[in-house]
C-alpha positions as a LaTeX table, in Angstrom:
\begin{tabular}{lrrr}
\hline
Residue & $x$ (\AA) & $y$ (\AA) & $z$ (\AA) \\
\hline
Unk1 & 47.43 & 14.74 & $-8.02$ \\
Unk2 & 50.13 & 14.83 & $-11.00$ \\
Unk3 & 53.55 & 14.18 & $-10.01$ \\
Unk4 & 55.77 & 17.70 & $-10.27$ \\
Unk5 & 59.28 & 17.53 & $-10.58$ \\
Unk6 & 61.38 & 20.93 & $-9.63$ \\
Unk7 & 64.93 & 20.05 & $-11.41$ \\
Unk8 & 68.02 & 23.18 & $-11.09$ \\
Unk9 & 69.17 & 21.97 & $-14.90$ \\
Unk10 & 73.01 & 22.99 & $-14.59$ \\
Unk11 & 74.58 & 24.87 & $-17.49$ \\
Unk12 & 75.64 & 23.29 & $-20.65$ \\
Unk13 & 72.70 & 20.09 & $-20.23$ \\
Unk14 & 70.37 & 19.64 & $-22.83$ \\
Unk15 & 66.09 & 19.91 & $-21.40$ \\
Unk16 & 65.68 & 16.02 & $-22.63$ \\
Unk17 & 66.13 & 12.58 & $-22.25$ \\
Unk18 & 68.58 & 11.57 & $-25.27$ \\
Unk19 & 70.90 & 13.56 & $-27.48$ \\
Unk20 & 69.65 & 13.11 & $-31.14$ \\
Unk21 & 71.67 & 16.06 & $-32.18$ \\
Unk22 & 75.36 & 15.79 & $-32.53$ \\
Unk23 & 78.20 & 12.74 & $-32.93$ \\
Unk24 & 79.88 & 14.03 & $-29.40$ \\
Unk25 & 77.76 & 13.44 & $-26.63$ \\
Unk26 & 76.40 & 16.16 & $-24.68$ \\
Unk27 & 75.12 & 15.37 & $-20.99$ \\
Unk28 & 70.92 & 15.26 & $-20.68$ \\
Unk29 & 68.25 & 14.82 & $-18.37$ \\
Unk30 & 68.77 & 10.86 & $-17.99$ \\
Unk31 & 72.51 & 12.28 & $-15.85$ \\
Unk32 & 69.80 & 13.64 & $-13.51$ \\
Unk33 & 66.60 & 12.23 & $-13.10$ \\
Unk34 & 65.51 & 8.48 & $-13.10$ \\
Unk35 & 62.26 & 8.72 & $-13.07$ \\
Unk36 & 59.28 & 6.83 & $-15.40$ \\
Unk37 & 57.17 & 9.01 & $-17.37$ \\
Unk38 & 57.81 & 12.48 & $-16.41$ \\
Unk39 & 58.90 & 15.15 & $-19.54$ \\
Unk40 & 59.85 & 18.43 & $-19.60$ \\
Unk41 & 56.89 & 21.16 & $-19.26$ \\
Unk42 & 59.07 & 23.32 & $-22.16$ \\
Unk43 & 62.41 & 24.12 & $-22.61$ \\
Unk44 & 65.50 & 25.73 & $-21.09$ \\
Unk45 & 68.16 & 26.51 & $-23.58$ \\
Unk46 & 71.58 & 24.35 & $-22.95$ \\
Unk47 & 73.71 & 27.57 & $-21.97$ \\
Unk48 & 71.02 & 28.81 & $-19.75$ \\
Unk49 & 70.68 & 27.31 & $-15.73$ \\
Unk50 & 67.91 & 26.74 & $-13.79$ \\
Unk51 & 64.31 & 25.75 & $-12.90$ \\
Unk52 & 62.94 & 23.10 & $-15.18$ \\
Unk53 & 59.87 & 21.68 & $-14.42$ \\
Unk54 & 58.81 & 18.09 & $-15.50$ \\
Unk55 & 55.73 & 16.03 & $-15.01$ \\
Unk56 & 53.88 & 13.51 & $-17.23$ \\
Unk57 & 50.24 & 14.85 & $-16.85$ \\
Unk58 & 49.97 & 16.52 & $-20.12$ \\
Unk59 & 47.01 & 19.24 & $-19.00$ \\
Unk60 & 49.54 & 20.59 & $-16.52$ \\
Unk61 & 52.50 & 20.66 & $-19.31$ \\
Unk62 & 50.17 & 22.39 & $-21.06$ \\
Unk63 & 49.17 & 24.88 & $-18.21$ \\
Unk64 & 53.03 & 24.94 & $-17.81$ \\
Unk65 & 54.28 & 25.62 & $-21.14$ \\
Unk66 & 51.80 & 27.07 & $-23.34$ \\
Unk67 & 52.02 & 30.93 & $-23.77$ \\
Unk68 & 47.90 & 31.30 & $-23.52$ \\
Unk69 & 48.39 & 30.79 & $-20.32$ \\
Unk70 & 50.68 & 33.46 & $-19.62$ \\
Unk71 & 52.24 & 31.56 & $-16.50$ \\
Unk72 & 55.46 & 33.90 & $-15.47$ \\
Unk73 & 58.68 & 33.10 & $-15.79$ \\
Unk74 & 61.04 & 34.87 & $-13.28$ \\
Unk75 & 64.49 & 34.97 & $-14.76$ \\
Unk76 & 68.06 & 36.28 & $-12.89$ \\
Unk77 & 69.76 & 37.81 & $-15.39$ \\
Unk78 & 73.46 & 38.88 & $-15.81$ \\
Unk79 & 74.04 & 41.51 & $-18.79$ \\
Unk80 & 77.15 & 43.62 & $-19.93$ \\
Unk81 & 77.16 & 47.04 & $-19.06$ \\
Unk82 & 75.03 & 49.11 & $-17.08$ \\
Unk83 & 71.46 & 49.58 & $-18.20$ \\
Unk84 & 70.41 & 53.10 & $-17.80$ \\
Unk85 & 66.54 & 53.98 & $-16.74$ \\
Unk86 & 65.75 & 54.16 & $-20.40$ \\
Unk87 & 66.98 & 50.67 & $-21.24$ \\
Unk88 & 65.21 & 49.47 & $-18.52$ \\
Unk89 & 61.70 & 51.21 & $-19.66$ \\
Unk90 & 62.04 & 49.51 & $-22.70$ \\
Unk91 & 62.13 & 46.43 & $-21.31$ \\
Unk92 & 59.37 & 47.23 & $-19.55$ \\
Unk93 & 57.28 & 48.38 & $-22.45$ \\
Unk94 & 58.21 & 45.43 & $-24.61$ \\
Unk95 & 60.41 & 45.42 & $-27.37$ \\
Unk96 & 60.38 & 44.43 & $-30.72$ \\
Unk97 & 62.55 & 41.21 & $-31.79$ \\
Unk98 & 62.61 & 39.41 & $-35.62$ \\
Unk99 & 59.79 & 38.14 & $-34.79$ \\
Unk100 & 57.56 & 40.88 & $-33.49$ \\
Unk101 & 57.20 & 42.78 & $-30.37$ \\
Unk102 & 57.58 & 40.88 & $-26.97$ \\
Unk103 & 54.94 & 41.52 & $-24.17$ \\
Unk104 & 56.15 & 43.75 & $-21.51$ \\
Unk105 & 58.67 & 42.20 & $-18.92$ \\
Unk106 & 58.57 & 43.02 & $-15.34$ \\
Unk107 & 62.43 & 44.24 & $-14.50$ \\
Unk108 & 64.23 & 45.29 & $-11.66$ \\
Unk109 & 68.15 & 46.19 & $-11.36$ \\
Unk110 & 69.17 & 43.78 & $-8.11$ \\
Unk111 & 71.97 & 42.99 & $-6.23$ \\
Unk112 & 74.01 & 40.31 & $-7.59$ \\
Unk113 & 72.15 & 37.24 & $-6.01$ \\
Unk114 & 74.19 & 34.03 & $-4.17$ \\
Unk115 & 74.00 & 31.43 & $-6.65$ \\
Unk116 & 76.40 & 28.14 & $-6.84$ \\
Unk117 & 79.57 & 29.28 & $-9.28$ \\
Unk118 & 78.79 & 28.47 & $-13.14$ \\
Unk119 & 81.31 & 25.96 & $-15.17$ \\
Unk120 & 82.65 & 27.31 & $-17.05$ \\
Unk121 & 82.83 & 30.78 & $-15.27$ \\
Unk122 & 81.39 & 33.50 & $-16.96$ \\
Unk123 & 84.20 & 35.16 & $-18.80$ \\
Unk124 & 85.81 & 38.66 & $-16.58$ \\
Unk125 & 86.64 & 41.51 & $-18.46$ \\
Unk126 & 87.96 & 44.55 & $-16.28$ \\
Unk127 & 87.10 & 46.95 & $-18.98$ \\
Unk128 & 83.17 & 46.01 & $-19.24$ \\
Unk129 & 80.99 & 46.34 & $-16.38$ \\
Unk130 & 78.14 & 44.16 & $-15.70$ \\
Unk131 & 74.84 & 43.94 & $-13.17$ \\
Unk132 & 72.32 & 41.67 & $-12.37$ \\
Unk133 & 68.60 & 42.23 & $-13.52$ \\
Unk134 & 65.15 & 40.15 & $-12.42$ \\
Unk135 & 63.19 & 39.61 & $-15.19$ \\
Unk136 & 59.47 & 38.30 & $-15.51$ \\
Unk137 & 58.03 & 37.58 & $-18.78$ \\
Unk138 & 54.72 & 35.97 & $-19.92$ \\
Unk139 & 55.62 & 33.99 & $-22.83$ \\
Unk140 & 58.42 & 31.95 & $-24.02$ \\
Unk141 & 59.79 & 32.21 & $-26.98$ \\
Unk142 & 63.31 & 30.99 & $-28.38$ \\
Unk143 & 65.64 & 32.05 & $-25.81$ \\
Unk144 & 63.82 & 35.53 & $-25.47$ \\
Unk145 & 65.19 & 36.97 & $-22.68$ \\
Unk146 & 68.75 & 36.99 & $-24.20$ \\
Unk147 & 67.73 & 38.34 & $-27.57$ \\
Unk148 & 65.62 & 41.30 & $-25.25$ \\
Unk149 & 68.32 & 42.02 & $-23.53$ \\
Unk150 & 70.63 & 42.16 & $-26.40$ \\
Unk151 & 67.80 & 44.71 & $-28.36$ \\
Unk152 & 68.36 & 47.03 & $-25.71$ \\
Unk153 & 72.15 & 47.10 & $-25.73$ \\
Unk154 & 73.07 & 44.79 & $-23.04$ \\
Unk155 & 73.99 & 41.11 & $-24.02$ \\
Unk156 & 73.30 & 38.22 & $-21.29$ \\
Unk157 & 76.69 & 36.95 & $-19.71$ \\
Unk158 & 74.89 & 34.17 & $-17.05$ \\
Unk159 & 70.70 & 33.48 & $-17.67$ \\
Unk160 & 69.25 & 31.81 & $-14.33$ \\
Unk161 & 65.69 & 30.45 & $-14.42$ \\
Unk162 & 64.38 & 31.23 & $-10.94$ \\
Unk163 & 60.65 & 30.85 & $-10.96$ \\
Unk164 & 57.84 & 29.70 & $-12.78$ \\
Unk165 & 54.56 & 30.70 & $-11.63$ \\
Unk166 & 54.11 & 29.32 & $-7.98$ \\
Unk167 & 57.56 & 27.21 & $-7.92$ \\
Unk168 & 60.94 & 28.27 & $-7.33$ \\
Unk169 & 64.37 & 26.69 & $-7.13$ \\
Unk170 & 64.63 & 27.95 & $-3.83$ \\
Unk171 & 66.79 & 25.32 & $-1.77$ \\
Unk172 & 67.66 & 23.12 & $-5.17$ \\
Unk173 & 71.24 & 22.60 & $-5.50$ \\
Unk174 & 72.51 & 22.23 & $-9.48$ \\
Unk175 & 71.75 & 19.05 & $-10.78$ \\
Unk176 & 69.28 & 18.21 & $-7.90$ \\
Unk177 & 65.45 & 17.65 & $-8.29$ \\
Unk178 & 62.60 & 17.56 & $-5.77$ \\
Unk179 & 58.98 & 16.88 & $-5.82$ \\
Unk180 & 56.76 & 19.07 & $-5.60$ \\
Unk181 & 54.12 & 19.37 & $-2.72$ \\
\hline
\end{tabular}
């Protein structure tokens, strides 16, 4: 059985090991997990929170990460504004980004959930609303659900990664990992 790691990947850490990117150091994976040979089954952008999943059996990666597969991803969303039933639909339907249409999402207005406080807070205006969606998708491209949201009219505040396929985050504190199993 290949080892499965479950890691809630706090806001503002990069979904690898080093930090090849910049001259100020941003905080990665290695903060989090010590652990031989397991990588990151794709990616989770660094301003997004969440489930990551990590193993080093590359056919499950694969299963994990590659859109043939179609595995859903179950996302808690915060937008601006107040999607109306139309917005909504067209999420639904699928829209079309820059680089084509999107399959259609699964999405649901909800309740905003009880999740650990983001640092930094997501920025309070009085003046703009905001809700909470749940949104499934069945591929992954480059941080898709915020440019989806954004096509219809309402820009993502906080993005939360809640499931993939059969695993959740449920019980995983930020910055915390468990195995699988």
């Amino acid at each position: 059985m290949a080892r499965l790691i479950l890691f809630n990947k706090p806001y503002g850490v990069l979904s690898q090991f080093t930090d090849r990117g910049t001259e100020t150091s941003r905080p990665t994976l290695s903060a989090f997990i010590d652990l031989p040979g397991v990588y990151p089954a794709g990616r989770l952008d660094r301003d997004s929170e969440g489930l990551l999943l990590l193993t080093g059996d590359g056919r499950l990666q694969a299963r994990i990460a590659d859109p043939k597969f179609k595995l859903p991803k179950t996302y808690l969303v915060q937008v601006e504004g107040d999607p109306d039933p139309a917005s909504l639909e067209r999420l639904r339907r699928g829209v079309t980004l820059n680089d084509g249409p999107t399959l259609p999402a699964q999405v649901e207005r909800i309740a905003a959930p009880e999740l650990w406080p983001r640092d930094p807070p997501v920025r309070f205006r009085k003046s703009v609303p905001d809700c909470w969606l749940e949104l499934t998708i069945r591929e992954g491209r480059n941080r898709q659900v915020r440019r989806m949201t954004a096509a219809v009219g309402h820009p993502t505040l906080r993005l939360v990664r809640w499931r993939i396929g059969e695993w959740s985050l449920e019980g995983i504190a930020p910055g915390q990992w468990r195995e699988a199993g």
